[in-house]
ZAMARGU-4260 file (C-alpha; in steps of 0.2 Angstrom, whole numbers, plus 5000, padded with zeros to 4 digits):
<rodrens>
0) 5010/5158/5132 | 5007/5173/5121 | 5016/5164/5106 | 5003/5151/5108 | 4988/5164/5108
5) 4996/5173/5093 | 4998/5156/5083 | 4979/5152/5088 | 4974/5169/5085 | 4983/5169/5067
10) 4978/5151/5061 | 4962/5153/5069 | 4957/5166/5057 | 4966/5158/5040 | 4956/5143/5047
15) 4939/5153/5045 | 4945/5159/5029 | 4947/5143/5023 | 4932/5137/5029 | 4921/5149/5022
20) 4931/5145/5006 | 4926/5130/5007 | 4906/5137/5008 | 4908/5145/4993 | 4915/5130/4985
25) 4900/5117/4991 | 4885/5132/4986 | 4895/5141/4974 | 4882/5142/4959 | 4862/5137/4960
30) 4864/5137/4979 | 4875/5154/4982 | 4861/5164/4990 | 4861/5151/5004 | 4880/5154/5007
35) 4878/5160/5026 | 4871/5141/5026 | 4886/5133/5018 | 4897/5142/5031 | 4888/5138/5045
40) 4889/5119/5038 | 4909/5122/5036 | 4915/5133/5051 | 4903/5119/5064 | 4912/5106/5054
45) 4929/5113/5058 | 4928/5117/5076 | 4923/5101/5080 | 4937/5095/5068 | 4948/5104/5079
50) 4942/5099/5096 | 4943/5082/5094 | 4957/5080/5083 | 4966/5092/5096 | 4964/5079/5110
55) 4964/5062/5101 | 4978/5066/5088 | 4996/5057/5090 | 5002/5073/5084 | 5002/5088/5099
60) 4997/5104/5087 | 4989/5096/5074 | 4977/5107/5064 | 4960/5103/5056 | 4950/5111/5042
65) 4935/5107/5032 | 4947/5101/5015 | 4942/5107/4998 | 4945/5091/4992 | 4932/5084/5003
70) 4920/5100/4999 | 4920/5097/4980 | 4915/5079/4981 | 4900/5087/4994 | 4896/5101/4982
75) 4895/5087/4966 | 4882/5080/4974 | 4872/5092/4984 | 4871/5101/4964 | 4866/5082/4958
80) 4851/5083/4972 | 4847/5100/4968 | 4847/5095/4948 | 4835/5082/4952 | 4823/5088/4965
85) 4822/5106/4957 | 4804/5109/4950 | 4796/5095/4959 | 4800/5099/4977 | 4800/5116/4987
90) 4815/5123/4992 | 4816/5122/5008 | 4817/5102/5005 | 4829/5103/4995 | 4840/5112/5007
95) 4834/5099/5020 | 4839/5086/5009 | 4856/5093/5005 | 4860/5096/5022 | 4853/5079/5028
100) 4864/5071/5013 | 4880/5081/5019 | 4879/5077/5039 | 4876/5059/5032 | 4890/5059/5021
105) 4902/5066/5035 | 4894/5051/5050 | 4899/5040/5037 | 4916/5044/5030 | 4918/5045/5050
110) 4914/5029/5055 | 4923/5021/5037 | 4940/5032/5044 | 4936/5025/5063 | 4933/5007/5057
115) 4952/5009/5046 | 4961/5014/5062 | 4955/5002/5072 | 4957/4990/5062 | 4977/4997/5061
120) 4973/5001/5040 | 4986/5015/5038 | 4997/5006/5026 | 4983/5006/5015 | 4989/5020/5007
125) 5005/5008/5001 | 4992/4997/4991 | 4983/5013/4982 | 4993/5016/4963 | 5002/5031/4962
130) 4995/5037/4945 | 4978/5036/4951 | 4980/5044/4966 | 4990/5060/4956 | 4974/5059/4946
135) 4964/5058/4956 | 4971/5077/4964 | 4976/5085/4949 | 4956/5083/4946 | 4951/5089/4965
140) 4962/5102/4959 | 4953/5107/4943 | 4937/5105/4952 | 4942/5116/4965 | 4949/5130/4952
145) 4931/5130/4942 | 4922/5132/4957 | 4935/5147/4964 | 4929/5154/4946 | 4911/5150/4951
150) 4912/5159/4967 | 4922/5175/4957 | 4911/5175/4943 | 4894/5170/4950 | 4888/5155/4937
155) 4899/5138/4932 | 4912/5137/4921 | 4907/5127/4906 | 4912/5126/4889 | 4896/5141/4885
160) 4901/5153/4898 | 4918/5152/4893 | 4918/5167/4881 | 4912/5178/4895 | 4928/5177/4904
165) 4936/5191/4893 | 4924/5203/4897 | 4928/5216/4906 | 4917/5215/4923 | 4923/5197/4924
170) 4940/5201/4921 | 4940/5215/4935 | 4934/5200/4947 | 4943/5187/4942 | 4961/5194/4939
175) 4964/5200/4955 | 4959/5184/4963 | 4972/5175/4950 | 4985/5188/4954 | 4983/5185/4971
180) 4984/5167/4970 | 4999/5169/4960 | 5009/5183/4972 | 5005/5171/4986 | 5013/5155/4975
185) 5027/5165/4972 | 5029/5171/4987 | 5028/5157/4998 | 5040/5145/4986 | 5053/5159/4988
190) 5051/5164/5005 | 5047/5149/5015 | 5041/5159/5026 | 5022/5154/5035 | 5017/5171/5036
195) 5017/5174/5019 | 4997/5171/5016 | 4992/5182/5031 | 5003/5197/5025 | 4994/5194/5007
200) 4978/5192/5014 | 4978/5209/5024 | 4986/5218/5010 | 4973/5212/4998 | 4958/5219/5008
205) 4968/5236/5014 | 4970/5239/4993 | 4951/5234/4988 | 4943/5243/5003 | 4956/5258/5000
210) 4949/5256/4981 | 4931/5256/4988 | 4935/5272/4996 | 4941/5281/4982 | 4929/5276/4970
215) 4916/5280/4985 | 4906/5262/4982 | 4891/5259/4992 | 4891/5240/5001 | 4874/5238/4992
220) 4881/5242/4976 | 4895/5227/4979 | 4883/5215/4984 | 4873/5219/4968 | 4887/5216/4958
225) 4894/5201/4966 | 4911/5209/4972 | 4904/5205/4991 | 4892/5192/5000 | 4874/5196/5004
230) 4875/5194/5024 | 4862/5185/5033 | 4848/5197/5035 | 4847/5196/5054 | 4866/5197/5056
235) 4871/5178/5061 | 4876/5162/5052 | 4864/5150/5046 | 4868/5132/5057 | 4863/5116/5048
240) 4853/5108/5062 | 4840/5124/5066 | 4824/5117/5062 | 4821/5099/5058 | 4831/5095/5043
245) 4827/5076/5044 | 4808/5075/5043 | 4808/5085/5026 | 4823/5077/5019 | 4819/5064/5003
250) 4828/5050/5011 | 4826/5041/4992 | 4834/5054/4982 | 4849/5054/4998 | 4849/5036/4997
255) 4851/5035/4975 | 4867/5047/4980 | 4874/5034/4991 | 4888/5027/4976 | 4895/5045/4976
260) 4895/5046/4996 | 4906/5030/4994 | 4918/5039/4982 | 4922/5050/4998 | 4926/5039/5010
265) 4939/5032/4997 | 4945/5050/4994 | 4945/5055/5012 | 4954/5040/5017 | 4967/5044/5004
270) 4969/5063/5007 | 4970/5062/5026 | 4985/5048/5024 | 4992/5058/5011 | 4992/5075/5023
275) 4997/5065/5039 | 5012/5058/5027 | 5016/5075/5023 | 5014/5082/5041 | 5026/5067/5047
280) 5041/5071/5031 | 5038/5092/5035 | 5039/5091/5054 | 5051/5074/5053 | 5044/5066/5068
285) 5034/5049/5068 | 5016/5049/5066 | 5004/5035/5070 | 4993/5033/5054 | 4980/5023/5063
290) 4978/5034/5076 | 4976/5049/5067 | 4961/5040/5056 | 4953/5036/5072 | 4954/5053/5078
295) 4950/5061/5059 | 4934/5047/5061 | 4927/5052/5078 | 4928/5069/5074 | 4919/5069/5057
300) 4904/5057/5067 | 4902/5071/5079 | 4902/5084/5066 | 4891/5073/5054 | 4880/5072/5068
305) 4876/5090/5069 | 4876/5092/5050 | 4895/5097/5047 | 4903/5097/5032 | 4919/5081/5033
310) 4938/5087/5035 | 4953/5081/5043 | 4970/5086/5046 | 4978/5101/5039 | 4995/5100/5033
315) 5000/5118/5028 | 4990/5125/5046 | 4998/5112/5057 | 5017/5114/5049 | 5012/5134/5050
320) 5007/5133/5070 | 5025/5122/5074 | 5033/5135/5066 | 5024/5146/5076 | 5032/5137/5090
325) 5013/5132/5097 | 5016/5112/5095 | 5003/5110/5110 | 4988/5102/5109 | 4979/5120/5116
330) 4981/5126/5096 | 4970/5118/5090 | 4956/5121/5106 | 4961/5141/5101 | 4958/5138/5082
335) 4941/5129/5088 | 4938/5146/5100 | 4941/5158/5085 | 4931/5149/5072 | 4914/5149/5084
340) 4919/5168/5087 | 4915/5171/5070 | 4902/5158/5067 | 4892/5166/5081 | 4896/5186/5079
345) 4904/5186/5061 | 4891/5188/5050 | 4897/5204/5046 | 4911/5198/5041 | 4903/5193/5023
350) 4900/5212/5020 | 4920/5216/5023 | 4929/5201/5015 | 4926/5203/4995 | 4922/5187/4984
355) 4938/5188/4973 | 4948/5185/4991 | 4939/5169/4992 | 4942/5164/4974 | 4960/5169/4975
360) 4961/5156/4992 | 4953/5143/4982 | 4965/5147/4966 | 4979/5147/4976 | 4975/5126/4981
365) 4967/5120/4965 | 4979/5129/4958 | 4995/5121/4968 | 4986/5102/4967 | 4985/5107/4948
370) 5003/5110/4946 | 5010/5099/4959 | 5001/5082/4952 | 4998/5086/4932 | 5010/5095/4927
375) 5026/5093/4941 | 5022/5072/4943 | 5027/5072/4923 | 5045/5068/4929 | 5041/5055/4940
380) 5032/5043/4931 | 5030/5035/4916 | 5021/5039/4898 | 5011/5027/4903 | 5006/5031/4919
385) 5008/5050/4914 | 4992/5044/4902 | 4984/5036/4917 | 4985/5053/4927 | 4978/5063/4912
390) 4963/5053/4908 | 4957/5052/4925 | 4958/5070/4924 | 4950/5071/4907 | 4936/5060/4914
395) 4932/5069/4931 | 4930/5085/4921 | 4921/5077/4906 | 4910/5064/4914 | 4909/5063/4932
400) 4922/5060/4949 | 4915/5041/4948 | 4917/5039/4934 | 4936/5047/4931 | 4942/5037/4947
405) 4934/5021/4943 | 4944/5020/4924 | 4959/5027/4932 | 4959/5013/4943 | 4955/5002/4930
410) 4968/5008/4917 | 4983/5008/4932 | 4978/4991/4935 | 4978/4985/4917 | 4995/4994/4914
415) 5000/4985/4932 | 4996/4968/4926 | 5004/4972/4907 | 5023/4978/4917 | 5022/4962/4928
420) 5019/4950/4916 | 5035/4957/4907 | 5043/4952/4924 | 5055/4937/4920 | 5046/4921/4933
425) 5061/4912/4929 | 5075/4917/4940 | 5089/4906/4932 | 5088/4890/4920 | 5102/4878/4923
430) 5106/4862/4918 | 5114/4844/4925 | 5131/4849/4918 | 5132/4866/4928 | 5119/4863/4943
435) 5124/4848/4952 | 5118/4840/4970 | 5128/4842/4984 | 5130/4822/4982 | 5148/4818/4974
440) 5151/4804/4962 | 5165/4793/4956 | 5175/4802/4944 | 5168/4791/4931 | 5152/4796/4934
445) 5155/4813/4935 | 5162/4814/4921 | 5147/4805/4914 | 5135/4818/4920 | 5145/4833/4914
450) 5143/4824/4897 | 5125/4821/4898 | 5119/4832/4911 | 5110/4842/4900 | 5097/4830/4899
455) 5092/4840/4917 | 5085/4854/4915 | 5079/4866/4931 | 5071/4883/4930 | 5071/4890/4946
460) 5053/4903/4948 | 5049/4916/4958 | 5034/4928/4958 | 5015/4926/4958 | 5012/4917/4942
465) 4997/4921/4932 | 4987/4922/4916 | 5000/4937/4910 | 5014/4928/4915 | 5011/4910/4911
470) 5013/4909/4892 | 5031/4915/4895 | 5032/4900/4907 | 5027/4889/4895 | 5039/4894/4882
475) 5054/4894/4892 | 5050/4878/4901 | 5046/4869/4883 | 5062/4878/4872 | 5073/4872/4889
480) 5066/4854/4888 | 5066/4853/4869 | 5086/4856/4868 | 5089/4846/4880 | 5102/4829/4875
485) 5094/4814/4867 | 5100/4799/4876 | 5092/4792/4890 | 5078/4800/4899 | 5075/4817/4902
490) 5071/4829/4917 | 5062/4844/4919 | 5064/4849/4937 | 5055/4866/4942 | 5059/4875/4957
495) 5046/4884/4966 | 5053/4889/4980 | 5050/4907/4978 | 5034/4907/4970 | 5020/4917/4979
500) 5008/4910/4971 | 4998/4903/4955 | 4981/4907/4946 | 4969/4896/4938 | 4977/4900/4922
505) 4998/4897/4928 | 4987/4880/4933 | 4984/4875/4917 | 4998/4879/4912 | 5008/4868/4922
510) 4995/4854/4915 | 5002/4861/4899 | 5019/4859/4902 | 5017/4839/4910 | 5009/4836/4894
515) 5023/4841/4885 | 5037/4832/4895 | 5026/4816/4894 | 5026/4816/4877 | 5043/4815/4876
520) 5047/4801/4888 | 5051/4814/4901 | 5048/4818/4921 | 5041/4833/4926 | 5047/4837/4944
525) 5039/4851/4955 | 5052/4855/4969 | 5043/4866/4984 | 5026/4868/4979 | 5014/4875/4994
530) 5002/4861/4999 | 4989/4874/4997 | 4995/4875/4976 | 4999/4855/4974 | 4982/4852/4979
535) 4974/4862/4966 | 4988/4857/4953 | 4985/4838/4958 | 4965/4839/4954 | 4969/4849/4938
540) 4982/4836/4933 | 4971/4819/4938 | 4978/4813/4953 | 4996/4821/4949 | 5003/4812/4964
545) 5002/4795/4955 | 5006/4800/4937 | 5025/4794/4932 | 5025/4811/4923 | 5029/4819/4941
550) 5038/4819/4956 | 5035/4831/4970 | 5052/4835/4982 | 5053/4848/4994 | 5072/4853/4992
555) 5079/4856/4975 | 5096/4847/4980 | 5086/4829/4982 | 5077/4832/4965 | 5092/4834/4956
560) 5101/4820/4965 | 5086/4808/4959 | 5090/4815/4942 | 5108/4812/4944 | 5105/4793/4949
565) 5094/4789/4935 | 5104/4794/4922 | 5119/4786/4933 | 5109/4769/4931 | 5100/4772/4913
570) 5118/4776/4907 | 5132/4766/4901 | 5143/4770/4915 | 5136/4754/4922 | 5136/4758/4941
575) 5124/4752/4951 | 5122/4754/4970 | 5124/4736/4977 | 5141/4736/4967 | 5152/4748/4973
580) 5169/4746/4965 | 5179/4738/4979 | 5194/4753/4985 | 5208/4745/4974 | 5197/4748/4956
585) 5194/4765/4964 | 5213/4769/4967 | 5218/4761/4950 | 5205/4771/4940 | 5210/4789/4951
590) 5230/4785/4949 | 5229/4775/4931 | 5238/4762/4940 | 5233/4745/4943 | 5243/4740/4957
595) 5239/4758/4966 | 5230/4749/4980 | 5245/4735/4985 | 5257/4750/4984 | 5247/4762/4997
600) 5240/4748/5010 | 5254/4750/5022 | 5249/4768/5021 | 5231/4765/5024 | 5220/4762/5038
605) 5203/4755/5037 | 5188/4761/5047 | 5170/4754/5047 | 5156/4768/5049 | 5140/4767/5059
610) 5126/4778/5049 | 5128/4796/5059 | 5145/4792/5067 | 5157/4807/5067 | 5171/4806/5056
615) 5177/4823/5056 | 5175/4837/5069 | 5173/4854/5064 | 5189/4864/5071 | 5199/4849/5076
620) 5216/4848/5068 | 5217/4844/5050 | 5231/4829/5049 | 5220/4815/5040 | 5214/4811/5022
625) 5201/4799/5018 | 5196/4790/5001 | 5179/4783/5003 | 5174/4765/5000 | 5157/4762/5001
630) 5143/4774/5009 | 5140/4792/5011 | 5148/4805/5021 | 5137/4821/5024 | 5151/4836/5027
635) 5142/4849/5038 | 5144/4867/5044 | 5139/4867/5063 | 5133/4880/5074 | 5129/4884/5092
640) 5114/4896/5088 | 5108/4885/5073 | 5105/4867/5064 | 5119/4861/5053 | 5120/4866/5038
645) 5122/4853/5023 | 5137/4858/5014 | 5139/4842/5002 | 5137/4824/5002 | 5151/4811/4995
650) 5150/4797/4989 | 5159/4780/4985 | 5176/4785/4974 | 5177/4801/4983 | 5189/4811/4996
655) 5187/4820/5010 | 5197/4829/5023 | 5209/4835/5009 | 5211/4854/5012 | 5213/4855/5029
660) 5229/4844/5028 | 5236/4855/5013 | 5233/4872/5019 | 5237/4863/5037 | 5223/4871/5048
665) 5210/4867/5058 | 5194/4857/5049 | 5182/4870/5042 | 5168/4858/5045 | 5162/4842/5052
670) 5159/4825/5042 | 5147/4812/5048 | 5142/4796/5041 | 5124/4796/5032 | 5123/4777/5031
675) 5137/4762/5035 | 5153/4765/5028 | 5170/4761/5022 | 5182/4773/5023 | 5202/4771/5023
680) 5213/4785/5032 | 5228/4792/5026 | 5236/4801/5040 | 5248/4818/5035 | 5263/4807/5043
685) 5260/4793/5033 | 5259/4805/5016 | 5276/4813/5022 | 5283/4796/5025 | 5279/4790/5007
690) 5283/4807/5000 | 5302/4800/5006 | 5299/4782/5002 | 5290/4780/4986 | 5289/4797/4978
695) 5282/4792/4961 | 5266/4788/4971 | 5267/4800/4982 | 5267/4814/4967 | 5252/4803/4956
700) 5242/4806/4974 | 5246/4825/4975 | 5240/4825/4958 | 5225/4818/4959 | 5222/4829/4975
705) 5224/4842/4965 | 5213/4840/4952 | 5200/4834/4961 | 5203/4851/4971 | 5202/4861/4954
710) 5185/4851/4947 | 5176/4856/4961 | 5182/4875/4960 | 5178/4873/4941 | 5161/4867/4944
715) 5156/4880/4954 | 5164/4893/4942 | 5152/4886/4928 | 5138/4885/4940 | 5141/4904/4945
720) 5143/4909/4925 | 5126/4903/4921 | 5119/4909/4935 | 5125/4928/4931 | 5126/4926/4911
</rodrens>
């Protein structure tokens, strides 16, 4: 227990700090006599934070603040509705306007943060570019360091007040604050340790107020000359909802303001992620992201409610109370407790805690976002996003926080669009000589196809196709058809198995592409195209479905094989499916021996197939070969937990069976019989017997065995060699 009330005790009061660093950063120039207000608008927001982040967090000892990063987006426009109502309206609406505009802002970026978690939005931080997001904090942290300078120095930091920082009086305020910042840096990078800034803090104060003894300075004097803040004359803070702030707000000027309201809910969204990110790497324990934006979004509608400046969780504060071993959900009801001690009773507090301490607080974090994301993230990006991050930079200092944001996310997303089109959307292009079916043909035949199978050409796709990518599409597909052989027809068969997706534009250009194959006498053939895609492609392409140009096939294997066939029956092989070569041409063409047939009958058995009768079982023994007739046998690979998988399909001319009996093992897998078929068994006793009988044929059959063992290892070495050349 008293480590708990020591930890509350010790981030309670660097909470305060922080929040009434925060104040000075939302009313830090035009608006600094009214900083009682701006820390009565900070600390409410933070103890609410805390409450009901406390309770609702997924995170026991999570920590909340009132973040500068939020603060500077608040303080950009509370000095935009101060520049524009300032001479028309009195003061005391303008301050009712702000505050209105700021409790507003808060209920909203609430509700936005609510909506997220609910509906489970935490990844969203996945899907925001990294260069803008880098940019986008390396600019908080500029911001945050002129305003530090704004508070130190009393007036903004612009390009005509920049000479005044070398004189001397503003060199005596703003030094020690960078000093501090800097010792504090230093410091805590080295150390590690989480009660670094405390220590730094207490020694800053016991040196100026031991300086402000010896130079025996009045408290007036210091107010006078900006080293301390003027309290509230009758001794408490200023709360945003004393009075009636809503009946003399200008609702029009709050509602004109709206755009940049918007621009916080983006950059809360995006901070809170990030910190609750960091929070789950620091303390290396799981963290749900959704409900720490529905807790972050409650508390910001209670504290908008009541006129609170927006926060959310606090990574440094939360990873400095676990290491302060108070990982209970009580820290952050004893941070709460502190911070309303000291909004009630510490106005005085103003009149002991100098400016330049402030400052050197919000040095020390502009400072750190500064280095961390402009000058640290150069090593882990590109030039070109490294460009991205330094013109939204440029932009939210020059122009406007809009502004920079909006072209940073335009830029990234150009530069996003120029690197994926670079992307190759051809995976692999193959042709008929190296990408066969799985149907095997006669050897005739396949010899035929290795001579002419370049006349197929398929392009296997992947990716999202669109207008950057397209044009490469086309060239490849028109350079692959254009080389392809001359004789016969010609084949462009284009995978899209792994495509995402298409644009309008990667539509056209497949209407591009069909042109091109139809002048040429060609078929265009689309293999797995979502029905969602063919249907658009089949408007763009004028009924698509009944244009000769294409065929559509929902496996790659069965477009090929079509491919295969027609050149088989456009070509001078001369085979045509209702006239097989009867088994003896077979024999005689595989053993160059005419009489092959009458030799090997007493050897042979024949066996009539019905279609999807079983011819071989996977895992039985291995003691038969079979030359196939007439037919096709579909070899298989069965499972018990899954559907056969189609290993290759054989044709007439063809053997099966062969291995298994060589390396005399069990069958590897199962053959069935697709349609009727022929098919003549030659049993391993029957082999052995005309191994011993007639070994002149037995030694013509082992060779042609062989090679047609070694053909099918060569043709799946060619096919593996263009697929990784």
């Amino acid at each position: 227990m008293p480590a708990i009330l020591s930890a509350g005790l010790i981030c309670g009061l660097l909470t305060a700090m922080f929040a009434i660093s925060a104040a000075a950063l939302l009313f830090s120039t035009v608006l600094s006599t009214h900083i009682t207000l701006a820390i009565g608008i900070c600390l409410f927001g933070t103890i609410v934070l805390n409450v009901v982040i406390a309770l609702s967090s997924s995170c026991p000892g999570m920590l909340s603040v009132t973040q500068e990063v939020t603060v500077v987006t608040l303080a950009v426009i509370a000095a935009s509705i101060h520049g524009g109502m300032f001479g028309t309206h009195s003061e005391a609406e303008t301050l009712a306007t702000i505050i209105v505009m700021i409790g507003l802002a808060t209920a909203l970026t609430g509700a936005a943060l609510f909506a997220m978690g609910s509906f489970r939005l935490g990844r969203l931080i996945r899907f925001i570019p990294y260069p803008v997001v880098a940019g986008f904090l390396a600019g908080m942290g500029w911001l945050i360091v002129a305003g530090a300078l704004a508070v130190i120095l009393g007036d903004p930091v612009t390009a005509k007040t920049l000479p005044a920082l070398v004189d001397a009086d503003a060199m005596a305020k703003w030094v020690p604050a960078v000093a501090f910042a800097a010792v504090v840096d230093v410091a805590a990078r080295r150390s590690g340790s989480p009660f670094v800034l405390p220590i730094a803090i207490a020694l800053f104060l016991a040196l100026f107020h031991t300086g402000v003894w010896l130079f025996d300075l009045s408290a007036a004097d210091l107010q006078r000359d900006g080293w301390l803040f003027a309290p509230p004359h009758d001794g408490a803070i200023d709360l945003p909802f004393h009075g009636n702030p809503v009946a003399l707000a200008d609702w029009t000027t709050i509602w004109s303001e709206l755009p940049k309201i918007s621009a916080l809910l983006a950059i809360s969204a995006a901070a809170l992620l990030f910190a609750a990110s960091g929070i789950e790497l620091s303390l290396r324990r799981d963290i749900d992201l959704d409900r720490e934006l529905r807790a972050a979004g409650l508390a910001n509608m209670v504290a908008g409610s009541g006129g609170g400046a927006a926060g959310f969780q606090g990574l440094g504060l939360t990873i400095l109370a676990h290491h302060l071993g108070a990982a209970y959900r009580i820290t952050g009801l004893l941070v709460a407790g502190v911070c309303t001690v000291i909004l009630v009773f510490g106005g005085s507090l103003l009149s002991v805690v100098p400016v330049p301490l402030f400052g050197g607080l919000l040095l020390w974090i502009g400072g750190g976002l500064l280095y961390q994301w402009l000058i640290g993230v150069f090593a882990s990006v590109s030039h070109r996003e490294y460009v991205v991050v330094v013109l939204i930079v440029l932009l939210m200092v020059t122009v406007g926080l809009l502004e920079g944001i909006a072209a940073g996310v335009f830029v990234a997303a150009a530069l996003f669009t120029a690197e994926y089109a670079r992307v190759d959307v051809v995976k692999y292009a193959v042709n008929g000589k190296t990408y066969t079916s799985r149907t095997e043909h006669a050897p005739d035949d396949r010899a035929y196809l290795r001579r002419y199978g370049d006349q197929i050409c398929i392009l296997r796709l992947q990716g999202f196709i669109f207008f950057g990518s397209v044009h490469q599409l086309y060239q490849q597909a028109r350079d692959c058809f254009e080389i392809c052989g001359t004789a016969g027809g010609r084949f462009l068969v284009l995978d899209c198995r792994d495509v995402t997706g298409f644009d309008s534009s990667a539509i056209q250009g497949l209407s591009k592409i069909c042109d091109i194959v139809q002048k040429q006498d060609g078929r265009l053939i689309i293999v797995a195209l979502k029905p969602v895609m063919s249907k658009r492609l089949n408007k763009l392409l004028l009924k698509a479905e009944a244009d000769p140009a294409i065929l559509y096939f929902d496996e790659a294997d069965a477009a090929v094989a079509w491919c295969e066939d027609r050149l088989l029956l456009d070509g001078t092989s001369g085979r045509r499916p209702e006239a097989t070569p009867h088994i003896a041409k077979q024999l005689a063409a595989c053993l160059k021996d005419a009489g092959a047939f009458a030799t090997m009958k007493p050897y042979l058995k024949r066996i009539a197939l019905r279609p999807q009768e079983m011819l071989i079982r996977q895992q039985d023994a291995g003691t038969d070969i079979y030359f196939i007739e007439k037919g096709l046998i579909k070899v298989h690979l069965d499972s018990p937990a899954t559907p056969p998988v189609h290993l290759r399909t054989l044709g007439p001319g063809t053997i099966v069976g062969e291995m298994s009996v060589f390396l005399e093992r069990e069958r590897t897998a199962s053959a069935t019989a697709e349609t009727a078929a022929t098919v003549w068994r030659l049993s391993q006793q029957d082999l052995k017997r005309m191994t011993l009988l007639n070994p002149a044929l037995a030694d013509a059959l082992n060779r042609y065995f062989l090679r047609t063992i070694a053909e099918r290892l060569d043709q799946s070495n060619r096919l593996v060699r263009s697929l990784t050349d």
